[in-house]
N, C-alpha and C positions, 0 to 999 in steps of 0.2 A: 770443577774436577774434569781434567782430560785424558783421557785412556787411548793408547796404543795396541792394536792386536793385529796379527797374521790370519789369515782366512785366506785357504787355497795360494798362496805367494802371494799375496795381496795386502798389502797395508792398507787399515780401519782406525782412523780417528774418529772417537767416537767424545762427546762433550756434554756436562751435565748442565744444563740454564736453570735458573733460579727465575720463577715466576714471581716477582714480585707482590704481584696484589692478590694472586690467589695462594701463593703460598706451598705451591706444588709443582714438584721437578719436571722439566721437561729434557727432550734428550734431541742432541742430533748428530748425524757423523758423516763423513768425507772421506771420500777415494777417487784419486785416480781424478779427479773433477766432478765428479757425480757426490751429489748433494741429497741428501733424504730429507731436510727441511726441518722442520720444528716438530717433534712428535711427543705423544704421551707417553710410550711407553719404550724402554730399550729396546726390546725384542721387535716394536714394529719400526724403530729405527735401524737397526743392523740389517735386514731383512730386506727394507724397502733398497737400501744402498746396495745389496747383494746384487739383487734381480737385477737393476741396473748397470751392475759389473761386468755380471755374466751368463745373465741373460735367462736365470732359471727359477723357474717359477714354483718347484716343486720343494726346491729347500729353503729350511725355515732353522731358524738358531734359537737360543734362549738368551735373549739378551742378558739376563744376570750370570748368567755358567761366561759368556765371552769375556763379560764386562772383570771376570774373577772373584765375582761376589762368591764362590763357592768353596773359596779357599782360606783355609782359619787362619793365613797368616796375613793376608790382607784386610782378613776382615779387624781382626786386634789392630793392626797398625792404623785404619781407621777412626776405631773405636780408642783411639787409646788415650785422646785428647777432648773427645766426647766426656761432657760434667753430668749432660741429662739424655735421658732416653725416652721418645714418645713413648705416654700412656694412651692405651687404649679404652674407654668407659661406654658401658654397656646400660641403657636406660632405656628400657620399656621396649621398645624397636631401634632405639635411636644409638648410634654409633659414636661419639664423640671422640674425636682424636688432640689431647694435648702434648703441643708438638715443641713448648718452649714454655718456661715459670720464668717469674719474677716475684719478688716482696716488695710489702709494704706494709705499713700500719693503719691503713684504711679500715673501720669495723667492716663496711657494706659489702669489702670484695673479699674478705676471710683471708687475710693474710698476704694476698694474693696484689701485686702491684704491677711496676712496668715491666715488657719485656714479657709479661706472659700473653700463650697464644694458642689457642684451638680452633678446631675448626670440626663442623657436622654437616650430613647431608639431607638434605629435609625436601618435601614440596613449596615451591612460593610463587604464588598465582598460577597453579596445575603444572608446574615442572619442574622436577630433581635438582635443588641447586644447594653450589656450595656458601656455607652459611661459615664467616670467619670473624671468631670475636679473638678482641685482642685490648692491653691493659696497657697505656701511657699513661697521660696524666689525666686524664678520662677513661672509661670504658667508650669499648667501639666495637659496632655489630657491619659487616658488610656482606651484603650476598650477592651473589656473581651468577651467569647465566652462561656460562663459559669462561672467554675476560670480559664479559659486559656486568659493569656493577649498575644491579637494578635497585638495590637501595644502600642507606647509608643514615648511622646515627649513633651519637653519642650520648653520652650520661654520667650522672656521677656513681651511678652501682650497677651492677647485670642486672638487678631485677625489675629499676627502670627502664631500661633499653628493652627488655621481651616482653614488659605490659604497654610498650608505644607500639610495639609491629603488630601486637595480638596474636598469635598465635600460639598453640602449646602452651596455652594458658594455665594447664594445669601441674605445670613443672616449675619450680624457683628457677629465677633469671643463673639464680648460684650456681645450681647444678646442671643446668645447662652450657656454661662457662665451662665446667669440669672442676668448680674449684673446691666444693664440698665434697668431694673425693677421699675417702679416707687415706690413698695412695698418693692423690696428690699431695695434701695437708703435711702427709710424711716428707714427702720430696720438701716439701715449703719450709718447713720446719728444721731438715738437714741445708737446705740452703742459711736460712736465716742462722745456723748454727754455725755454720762454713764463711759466711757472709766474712767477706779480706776489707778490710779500711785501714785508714790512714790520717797521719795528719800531715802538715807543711813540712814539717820539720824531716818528716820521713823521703821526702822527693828526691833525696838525694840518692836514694836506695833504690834504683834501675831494678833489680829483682823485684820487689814488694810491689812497682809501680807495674811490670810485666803481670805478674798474679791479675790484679785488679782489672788490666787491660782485659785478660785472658778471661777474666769471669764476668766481666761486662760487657765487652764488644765483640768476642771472636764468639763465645757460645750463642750468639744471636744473630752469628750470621751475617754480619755487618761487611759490604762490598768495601774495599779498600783503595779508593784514588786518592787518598791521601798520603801526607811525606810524614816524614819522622814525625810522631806523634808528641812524644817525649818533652820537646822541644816548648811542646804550650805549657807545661809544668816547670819546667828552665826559665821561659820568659816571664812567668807570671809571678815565680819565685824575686827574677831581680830586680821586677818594676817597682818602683817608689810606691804607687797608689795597687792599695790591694783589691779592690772592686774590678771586676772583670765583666762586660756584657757579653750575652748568650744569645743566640749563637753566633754572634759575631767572632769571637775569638779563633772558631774553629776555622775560618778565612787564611789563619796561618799555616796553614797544613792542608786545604782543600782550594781547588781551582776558585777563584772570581768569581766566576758566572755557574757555580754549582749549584743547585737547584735541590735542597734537604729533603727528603721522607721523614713522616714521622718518625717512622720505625730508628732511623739516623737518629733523629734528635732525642728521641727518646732512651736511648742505649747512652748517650755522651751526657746526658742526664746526668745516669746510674750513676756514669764512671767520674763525675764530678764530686756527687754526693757522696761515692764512698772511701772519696781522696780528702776531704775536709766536709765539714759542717758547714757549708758555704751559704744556705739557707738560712740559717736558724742566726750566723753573723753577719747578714747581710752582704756578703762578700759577692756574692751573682747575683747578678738581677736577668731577669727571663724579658727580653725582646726579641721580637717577630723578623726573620730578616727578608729586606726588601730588595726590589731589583735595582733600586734607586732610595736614596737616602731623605728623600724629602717627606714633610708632614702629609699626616691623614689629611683629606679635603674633609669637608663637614660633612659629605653626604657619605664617607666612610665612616666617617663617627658615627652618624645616627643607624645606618647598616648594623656598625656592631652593637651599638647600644641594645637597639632589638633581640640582635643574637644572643647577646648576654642575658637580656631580659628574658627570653624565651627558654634557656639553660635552668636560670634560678627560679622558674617560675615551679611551685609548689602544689598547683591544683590541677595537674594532669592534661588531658587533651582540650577539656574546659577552659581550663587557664590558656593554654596557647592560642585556640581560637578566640577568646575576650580580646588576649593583646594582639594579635595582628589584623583583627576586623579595624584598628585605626586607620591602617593603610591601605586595605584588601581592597578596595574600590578605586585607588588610584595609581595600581601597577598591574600589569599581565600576568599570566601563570609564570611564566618565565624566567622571568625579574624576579619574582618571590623566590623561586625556587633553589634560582643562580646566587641570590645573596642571602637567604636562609636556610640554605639546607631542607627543605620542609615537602613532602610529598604532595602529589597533585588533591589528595583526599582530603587534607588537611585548609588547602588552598579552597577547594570547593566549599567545604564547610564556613570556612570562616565569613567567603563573601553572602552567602544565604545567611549568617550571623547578622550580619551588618546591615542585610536589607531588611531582614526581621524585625530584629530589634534595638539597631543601632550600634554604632562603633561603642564599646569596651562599655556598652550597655548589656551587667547579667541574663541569662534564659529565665525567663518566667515559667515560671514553676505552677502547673496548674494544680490548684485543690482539687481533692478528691471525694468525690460525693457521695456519700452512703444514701440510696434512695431504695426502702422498704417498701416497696408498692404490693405484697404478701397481705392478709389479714388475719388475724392471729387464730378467726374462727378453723380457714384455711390452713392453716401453719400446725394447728392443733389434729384436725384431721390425717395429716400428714404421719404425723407422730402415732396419733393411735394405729394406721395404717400396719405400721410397721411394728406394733408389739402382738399384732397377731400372729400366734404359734400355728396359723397353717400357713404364712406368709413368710414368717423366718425362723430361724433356728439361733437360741441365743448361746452363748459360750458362757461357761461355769468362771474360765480365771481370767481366758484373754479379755484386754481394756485396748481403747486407744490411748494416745499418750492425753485425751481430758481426760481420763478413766471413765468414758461409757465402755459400756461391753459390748462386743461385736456380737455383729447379728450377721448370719448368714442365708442371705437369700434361698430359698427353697423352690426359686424357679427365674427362666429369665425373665432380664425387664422388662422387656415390650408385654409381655404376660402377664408381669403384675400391672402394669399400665393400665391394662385393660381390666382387672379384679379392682383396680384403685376407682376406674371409670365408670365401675357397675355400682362398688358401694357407695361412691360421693358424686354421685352427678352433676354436684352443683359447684364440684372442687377446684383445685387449680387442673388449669390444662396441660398438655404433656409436656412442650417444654420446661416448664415450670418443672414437674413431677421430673425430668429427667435432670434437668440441672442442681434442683434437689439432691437426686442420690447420687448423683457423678461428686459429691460438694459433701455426701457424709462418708467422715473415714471411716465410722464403725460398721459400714453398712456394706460390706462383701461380698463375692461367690467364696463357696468353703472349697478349698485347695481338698478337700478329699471325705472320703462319706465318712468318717470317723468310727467306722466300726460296724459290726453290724449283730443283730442278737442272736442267740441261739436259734431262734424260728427261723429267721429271714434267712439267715444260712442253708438251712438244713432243707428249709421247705419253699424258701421263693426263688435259691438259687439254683441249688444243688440239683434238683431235678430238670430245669434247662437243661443241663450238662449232659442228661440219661434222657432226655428225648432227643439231643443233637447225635448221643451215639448211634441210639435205636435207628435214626431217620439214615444215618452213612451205613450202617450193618445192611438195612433194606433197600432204600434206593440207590440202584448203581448208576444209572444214566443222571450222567449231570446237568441235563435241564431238570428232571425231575428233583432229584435233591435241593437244588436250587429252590424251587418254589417251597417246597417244604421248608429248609430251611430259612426262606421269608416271611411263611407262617408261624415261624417257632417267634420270631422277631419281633413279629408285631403282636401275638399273645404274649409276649414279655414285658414290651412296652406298655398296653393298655393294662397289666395287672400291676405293674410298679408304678405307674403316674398315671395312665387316662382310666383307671377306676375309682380314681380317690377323689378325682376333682370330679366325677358327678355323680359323688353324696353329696346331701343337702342337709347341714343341722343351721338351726336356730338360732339366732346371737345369743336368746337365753338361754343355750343347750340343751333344746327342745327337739322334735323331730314331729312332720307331719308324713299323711299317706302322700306314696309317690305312685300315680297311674301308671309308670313302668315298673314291671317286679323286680327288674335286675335292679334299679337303685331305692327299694324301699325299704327304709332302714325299719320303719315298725315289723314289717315280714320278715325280714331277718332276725330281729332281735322277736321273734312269737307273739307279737302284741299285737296286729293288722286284721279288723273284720271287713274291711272293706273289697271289692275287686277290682281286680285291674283288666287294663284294654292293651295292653304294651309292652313287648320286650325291644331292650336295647340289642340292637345288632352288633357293637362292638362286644358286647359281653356272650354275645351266644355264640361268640367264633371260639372259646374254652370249650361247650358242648361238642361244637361242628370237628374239631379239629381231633377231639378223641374219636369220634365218631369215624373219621376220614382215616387214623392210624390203626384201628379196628379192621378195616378193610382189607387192609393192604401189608398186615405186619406180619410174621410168622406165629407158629403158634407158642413155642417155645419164650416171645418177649411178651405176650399177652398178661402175664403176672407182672412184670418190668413195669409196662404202660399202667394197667390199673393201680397200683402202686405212687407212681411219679402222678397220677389224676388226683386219689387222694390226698398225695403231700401238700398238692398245689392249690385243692381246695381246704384244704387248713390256713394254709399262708392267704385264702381269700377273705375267709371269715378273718383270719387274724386281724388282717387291714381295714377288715368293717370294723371292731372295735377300736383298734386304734384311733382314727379316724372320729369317731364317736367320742371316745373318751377325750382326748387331746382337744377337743371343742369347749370342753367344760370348763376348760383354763379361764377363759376370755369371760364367759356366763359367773365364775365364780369373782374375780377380780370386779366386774358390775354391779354387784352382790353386797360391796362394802360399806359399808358406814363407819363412823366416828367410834363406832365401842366394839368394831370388831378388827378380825385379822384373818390374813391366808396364808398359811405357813404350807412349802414347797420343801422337801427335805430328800434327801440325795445320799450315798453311801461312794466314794471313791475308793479303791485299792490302795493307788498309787497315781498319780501323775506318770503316767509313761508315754514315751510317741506313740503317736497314733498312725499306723496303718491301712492301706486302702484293705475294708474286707476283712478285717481283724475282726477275729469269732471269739465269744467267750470261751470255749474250749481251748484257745491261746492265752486269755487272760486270766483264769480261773489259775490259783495257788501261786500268783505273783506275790512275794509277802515282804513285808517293813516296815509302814508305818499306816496307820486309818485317818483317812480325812472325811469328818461328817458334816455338811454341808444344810444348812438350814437359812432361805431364804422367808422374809418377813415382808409380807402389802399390806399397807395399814392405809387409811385415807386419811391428809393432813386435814386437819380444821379450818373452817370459813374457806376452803379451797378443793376444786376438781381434779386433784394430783394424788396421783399414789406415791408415798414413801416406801423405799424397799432398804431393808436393812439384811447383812448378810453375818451368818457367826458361821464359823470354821472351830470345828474340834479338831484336833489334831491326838494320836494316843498311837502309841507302840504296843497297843493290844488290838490284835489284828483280829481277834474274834468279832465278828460283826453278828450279834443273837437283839432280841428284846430287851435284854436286859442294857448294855451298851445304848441303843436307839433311847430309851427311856431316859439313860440319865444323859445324854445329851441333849434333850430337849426340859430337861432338870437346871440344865444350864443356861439355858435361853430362859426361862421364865426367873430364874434367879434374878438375871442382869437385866430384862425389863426395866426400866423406869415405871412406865406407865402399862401397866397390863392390861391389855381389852379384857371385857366381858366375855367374847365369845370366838372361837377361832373356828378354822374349817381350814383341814388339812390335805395336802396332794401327797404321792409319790409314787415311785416305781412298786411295781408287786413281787420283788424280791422275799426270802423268805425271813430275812433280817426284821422287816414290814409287817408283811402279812402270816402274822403269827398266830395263835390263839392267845399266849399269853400274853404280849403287846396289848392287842385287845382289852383281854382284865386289866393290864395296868391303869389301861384309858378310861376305866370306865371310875377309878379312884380320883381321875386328874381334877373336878370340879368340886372334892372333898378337899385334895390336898393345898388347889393353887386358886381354888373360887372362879375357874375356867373352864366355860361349856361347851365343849366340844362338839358341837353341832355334826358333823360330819366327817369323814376319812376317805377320801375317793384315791381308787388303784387305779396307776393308768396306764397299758397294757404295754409290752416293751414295743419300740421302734428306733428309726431313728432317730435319735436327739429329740426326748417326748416331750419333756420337761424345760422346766426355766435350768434348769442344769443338764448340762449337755451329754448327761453319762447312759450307758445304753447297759442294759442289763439283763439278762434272762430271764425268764419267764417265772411267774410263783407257781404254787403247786394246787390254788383256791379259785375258785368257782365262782368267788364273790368279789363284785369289784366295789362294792358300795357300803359302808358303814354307818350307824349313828348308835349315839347312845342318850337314850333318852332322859331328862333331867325336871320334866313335869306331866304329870296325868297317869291315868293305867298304866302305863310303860314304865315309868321310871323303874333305873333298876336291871330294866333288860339291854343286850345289846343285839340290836336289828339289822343283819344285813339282807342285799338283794345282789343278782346277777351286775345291776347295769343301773344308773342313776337313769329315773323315770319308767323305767321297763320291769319286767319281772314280781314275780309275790315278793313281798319279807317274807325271811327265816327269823324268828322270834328268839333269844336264845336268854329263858330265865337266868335268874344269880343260883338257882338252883343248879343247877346243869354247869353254868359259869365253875360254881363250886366242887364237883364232880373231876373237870375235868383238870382243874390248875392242883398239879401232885405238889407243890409249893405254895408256902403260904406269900401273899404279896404284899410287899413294904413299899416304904418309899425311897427309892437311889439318892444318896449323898456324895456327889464323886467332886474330887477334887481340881479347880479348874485354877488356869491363872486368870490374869485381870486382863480385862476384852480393851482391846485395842481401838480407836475411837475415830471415825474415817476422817478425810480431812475435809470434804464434801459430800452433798445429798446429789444421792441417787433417788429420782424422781421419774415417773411416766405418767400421761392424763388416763383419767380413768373411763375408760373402754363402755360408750353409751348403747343402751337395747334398746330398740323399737319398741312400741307400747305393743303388746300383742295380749287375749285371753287366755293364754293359755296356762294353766297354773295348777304346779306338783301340788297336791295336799303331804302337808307333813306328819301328822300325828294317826289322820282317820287310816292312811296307809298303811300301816303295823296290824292291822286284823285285815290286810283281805287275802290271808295265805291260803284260806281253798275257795278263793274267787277264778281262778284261772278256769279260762275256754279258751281251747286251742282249734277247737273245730272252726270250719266257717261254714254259713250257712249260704244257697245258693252260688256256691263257687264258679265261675267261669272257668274256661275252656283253657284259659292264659293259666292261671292260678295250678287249674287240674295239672296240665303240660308241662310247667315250670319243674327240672330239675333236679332242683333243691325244696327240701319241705321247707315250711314256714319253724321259726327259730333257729335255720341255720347255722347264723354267724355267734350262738351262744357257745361259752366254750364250756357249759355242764354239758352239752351233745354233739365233741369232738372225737373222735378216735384216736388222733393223737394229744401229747400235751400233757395228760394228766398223770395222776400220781396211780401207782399201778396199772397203767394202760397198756403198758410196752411190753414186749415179749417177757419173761424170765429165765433165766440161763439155769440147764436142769443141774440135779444133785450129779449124776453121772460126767458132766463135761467141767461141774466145779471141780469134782475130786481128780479129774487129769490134767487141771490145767494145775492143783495145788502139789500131786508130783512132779511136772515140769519146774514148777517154781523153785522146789526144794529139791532138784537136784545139782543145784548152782553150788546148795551147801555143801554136798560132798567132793562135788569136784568147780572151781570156778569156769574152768573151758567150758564147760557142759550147760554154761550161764544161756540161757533161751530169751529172744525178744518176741513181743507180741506176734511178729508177723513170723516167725518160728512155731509158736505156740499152734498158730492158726494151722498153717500146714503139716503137724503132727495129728491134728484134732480131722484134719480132712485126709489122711490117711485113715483112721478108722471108721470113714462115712466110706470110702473105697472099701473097707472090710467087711460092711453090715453089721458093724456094731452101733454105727449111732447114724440116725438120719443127718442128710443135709441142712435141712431147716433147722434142728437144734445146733448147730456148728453159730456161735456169733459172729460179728463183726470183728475188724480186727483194732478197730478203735474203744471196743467194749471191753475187747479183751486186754487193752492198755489200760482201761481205766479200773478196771478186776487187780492187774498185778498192782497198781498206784497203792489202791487202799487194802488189798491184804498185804502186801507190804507194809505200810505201815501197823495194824493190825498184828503181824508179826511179830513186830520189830518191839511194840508194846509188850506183847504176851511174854517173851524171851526179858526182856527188860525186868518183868512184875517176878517171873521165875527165878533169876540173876537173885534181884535184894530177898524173895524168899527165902533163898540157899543160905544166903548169906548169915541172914537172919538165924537160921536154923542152928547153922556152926557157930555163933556166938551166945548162942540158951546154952549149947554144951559145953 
């Protein structure tokens, strides 16, 4: 395409070239003698020719506005003989531009045949090059470096040609092509609709034969030194013999010594096939044209034969290296390259084929050796390692996909490395121990703390929060805040992890004296006549640190501080039971024999996400369906393995009381096969749990089911305390320890104490039992469906103890309730100084926690807060929120009607309107059907 334009009285020839091998316009224009040369772009060809004209460097043109590209009448007259218009395709980053279709009945190219052509711009060997696939009677991938073609290769599908080059390995060869295109497929599909053919008979028809021409050769662009076209249709109509050779014929119409492009022979192709069936009658036959008419020499034969062989070869870059290692030893890179097409990589490989292991001798394939050098003693240790609950944290639902259940580490691993190295000395060493758990998928860090309980909220966090303000209210200078606030940091740290790891229990879940006081669990828990010589210095930084905000705080935050002391030393003691109880897991699973069991039982709301920090107070009156969770350790026969078996209740009665927990565990003894002798039960001290009436039901369970309940242990909430992962609030009972006794004096009564091993019994007759249950106790009949049957056992080994002396009495313990001495006699100086009394961490001698402990909200500030409520009914604007409420109530402590201290919280008072609202809503409700009731007696 050549264009004439004016510029300043200056005539501008300007010329569009056609790049043949890259496939993109180049431009150049003429004046006056001055040449701009070959450029990319119009605008830098007009431009360059300019300055040279006349000599100014400051004007610049738009080469498309000169060229008239900006004018709709040139642009239609263009466009007007255009069939197809580049598509643009958009994939992941990648740009593909198809710039020309063709058809075919190929399955592998989608419809898609000769004459189609795109091209994308990609990296290939670290630099932006253009990448040009195109459809003859092959597929064909070439990428260019400018015009330097750096490779080249064909195939019989796109998806072969882009798994030989490797790269963008994760895209079909298809859609890289552009031919899976929904746009294109359209275009293919109106082509193949549109598709003009012909047969002999029609030749005579000059129009029909123009069409064909026009949709075969001119939309692709095809250069023209050729003469009347026409004419090879003319001659080949009059010759006698109807067999025509290819491309020979074209000889009649192009110069002697022309020299074909694919792209040529591939287009006179189209235009043959869709003037006759010339294929499929034998009428053409497809030969190569030479520059000379004489036979192949033998050494082109065997050239091609390779080539051929290396096309049809079916086993990938394997297969091509087998068949060219024949020759790879007795030709140059060069030579292979020049008459196989084949990349230098390819060339490399094959001759290291050949010296390895012979010409078109297969890779030896080496076996692969499983070598166990583990012993199962070691392997077994490993295992227990990890069912210990101060070691991980196991999940209630999540499995991996063998369905174990994920455990999540509760500390890092070089840490437990070191806990592994304390308990098994004799075990495997670290590598081992690391390559281990890099190699179990169930074995994790947890993506988040999964919730946290009412205490730990309220008393291990919350007060951080009110020593970080106190400490910015007082210290102004910012070194000073600083330290302090380094101080608050590492009293946060040492009370959420470096207090727990040194307490000391017992594999039996036992506890001895510790000569430091800060970690003796017997003086904590009131039981300790011994003295000590030792406090822990990390633990007397909680005394020092109140001691140090004492000093220095004003007098008005002095109630603040002693307050956030107390909270903090609740959340202390909290952690000492926790700690304590959560040990008994491992002691009771050790415990097992062949006629007994440890049933672990769990109450879930709902399955909902889980939140960093998510407080019960957020969970509390989520409502829809009850999932009750009863895990079974039983010990298999003639083996050191615990069976665990899991039942799930499932019930759309959201009440969770005794009665519920009862008959779900009604259900589990139903479906038993085989029912042990004697069980011993865990769970959270929820009130669902630890109920009085629960209790009495239990104490029928060895009349009803011939099943002795040895025990019932509460274990104090935390995080994830349990074999089920659910975190619960706090119960409202004093007792963490249960039994009911089934032979001797005791039968009959049920005995609990504080804390398994610590504490008197509380003895509690059938007398008293009887007293106190306002209902007479049955046995639950609830209706279940049929238990689902896993498809595999879930097994763990069973958790070994040290021989030690140390040993609970069971029966003579029930009379020593006025044995208790709390005094000590000859107390040291350590003992006297220390703190905290002895029994501490019990939580019958908490201040917060318990039932009745907490402030009470007076008759005065109920009866104001119950007209704010009810003044919504008269008018709804006048509708009041808690934190409305609050600031109504604290305008009458401004008046001297009601002290400050009596004013609650404004969370209290949320939780006031919750339940006299419903309360309400009750009362109006009973009133409604009374009325009602009334008008239909009359």
């Amino acid at each position: 395409m050549s264009i004439n334009c004016c510029l300043n009285d200056e005539n501008f020839a300007i010329t569009i070239l056609d790049n043949k091998q890259t496939h993109k316009p180049s431009f150049r224009c003429l004046c006056n003698g001055k040449d701009s040369g070959i450029q990319q772009s119009a605008s830098a060809t007009i431009n360059n020719t300019y300055k040279q004209v006349f000599r100014k460097n400051k004007t610049d043109y738009s080469g498309m506005v000169v060229m008239g590209f900006d004018d709709e009448i040139i642009i239609n007259k263009l466009l007007s003989d255009i069939l197809f218009i580049p598509i643009f395709i958009r994939i992941d980053r990648i740009l593909i531009v198809v710039s020309q279709i063709g058809i075919s009945s190929h399955k592998g190219c989608y419809g898609a045949g000769p004459g189609f052509l795109s091209t994308l711009i990609i990296k290939y060997k670290g630099k932006q090059s253009l990448f040009v696939q195109s459809i003859e009677d092959n597929c064909n991938l070439d990428v260019y470096d400018g015009d330097i073609n750096q490779y080249h290769n064909e195939g019989i599908t796109p998806d072969e040609i882009w798994k030989s080059i490797n790269i963008l390995n994760k895209f079909d060869g298809a859609a890289l092509f552009g031919i899976t295109n929904s746009y294109v497929q359209q275009e293919l599909d109106k082509l193949r609709n549109n598709s003009i053919t012909c047969t002999s008979n029609d030749w005579n028809d000059i129009d029909k034969l123009n069409l064909i021409f026009r949709q075969q050769i001119k939309t692709r662009k095809i250069a023209s030194p050729f003469s009347d076209w026409s004419k090879l249709f003319k001659n080949w109509y009059e010759q006698n013999n109807t067999i025509i050779q290819f491309p020979n014929i074209l000889f009649q119409i192009y110069p002697a010594n022309y020299q074909f492009q694919e792209k040529e022979l591939g287009a006179w192709r189209a235009m043959f096939r869709a003037s006759a069936n010339l294929y499929k009658s034998g009428m053409l036959l497809l030969v190569e044209k030479k520059s000379s008419f004489q036979p192949d020499s033998e050494g082109e034969i065997l050239w091609k034969s390779l080539q051929e062989a290396l096309k049809a070869n079916k086993r990938g870059i394997d297969g091509k290296i087998r068949i060219l290692s024949i020759i790879a030893e007795n030709f140059i890179y060069k030579k292979l390259k020049e008459k196989l097409k084949v990349e230098n990589d390819i060339v490399n490989s094959t001759q290291k084929h050949a010296r390895l292991y012979g010409p078109e001798v297969p890779t030896l394939v080496k076996t692969k050796r499983t070598v166990k050098c583990m012993s199962e003693v070691k392997e077994k240790q490993f295992l227990m390692f990890f069912q210990d609950r101060s070691i991980v944290t196991q999940s209630s639902y999540w499995v991996n996909k063998n369905g174990l259940p994920i455990l999540y580490m509760r500390d890092q691993k070089i840490k437990l490395w070191k806990k592994f190295e304390e308990t098994f000395p004799n075990g495997m060493k670290k590598t081992s121990f690391m390559g281990r758990l890099a190699n179990c998928s169930n074995i994790k860090y947890r993506d988040d703390i999964g919730g946290l309980c009412l205490t730990c909220n309220d008393y291990g966090y919350i007060p951080f929060e009110s020593l970080i303000a106190i400490a910015r209210n007082t210290f102004l200078q910012k070194d000073q805040l600083n330290s302090v606030l380094q101080k608050i940091d590492a009293l946060k740290r040492h009370l959420r992890r470096g207090y727990e790891r040194e307490l000391v229990v017992n594999a039996d879940g036992t506890t001895k004296h510790d000569s430091c006081i800060s970690h003796c669990l017997p003086y904590a828990f009131g039981n300790c006549l011994e003295n000590h010589n030792s406090r822990c210095s990390e633990c007397d930084q909680f005394f020092e640190f109140f001691e140090f905000m004492h000093l220095h705080i004003k007098e008005d935050q002095i109630a603040t501080l002693e307050e956030t002391k107390e909270h903090l030393q609740y959340y202390l003691a909290h952690s000492t039971r926790k700690i304590y109880l959560n040990s008994q897991f491992k002691a009771t699973l050790a415990s097992l024999d062949e006629d007994g069991a440890l049933f672990v039982a769990n109450y879930k709301m709902r399955i909902l996400p889980r939140f960093a920090r998510e407080t019960k107070a957020e969970f509390f009156g989520k409502r829809g369906w009850t999932l009750h969770t009863i895990l079974m350790f039983r010990k298999k026969e003639n083996c050191e393995e615990l069976e665990i078996r899991a039942y799930d209740h499932w019930s759309t009665d959201t009440k969770q009381d005794a009665w519920f927990t009862a008959s779900s565990f009604e259900a589990v003894f139903e479906t038993i096969k085989h029912k042990p002798k004697w069980i011993r039960i865990m769970s959270d001290n929820g009130a669902h749990y630890h109920s009085l009436e629960l209790m009495a039901i239990i104490a029928h369970w060895n009349e009803w089911y011939q099943i002795e309940v040895r025990d019932w242990q509460f274990l104090e909430p935390g995080e994830a305390k349990t074999t089920i992962d659910s975190h619960h609030a706090a119960g409202i009972s004093n007792l963490f320890y249960w039994k009911w006794p089934v032979s001797g004096e005791m039968i009959g009564y049920i005995c609990a104490r504080s804390l398994p091993h610590f504490r008197p019994w509380n003895n509690f007759p059938p007398s008293t039992i009887a007293k106190l249950c306002t209902k007479p106790i049955v046995r639950p009949h609830p209706k279940i469906s049929e238990q689902t049957e896993p498809e595999s056992a879930w097994t763990i080994p069973i958790p070994t103890l040290p021989d030690t002396d140390t040993v609970d009495p069971i029966v003579p313990e029930f009379m020593d309730n006025n044995n208790e001495n709390d005094e000590l006699e000859d107390a040291s100086s350590i003992d006297v100084k220390f703190q905290f009394p002895m029994g501490w961490a019990l939580k019958s001698n908490q201040k917060f926690g318990g039932k009745g402990k907490g402030k009470r909200m007076k008759k005065k500030v109920k009866e104001l807060l119950k007209s704010f409520f009810l003044n919504r009914n008269l008018n709804q604007k006048d509708k009041m929120l808690a934190k409305d409420m609050y600031n109504e109530l604290m305008k009458f402590v401004e008046s001297g009607e009601l002290e400050a201290e009596d004013v609650p919280k404004i969370t209290t008072i949320q939780n006031w309107i919750s339940t006299y609202a419903r309360t309400f809503k009750e009362q109006a409700t009973e009133n409604m059907i009374k009325d009602i009731r009334d008008e239909n007696s009359l």
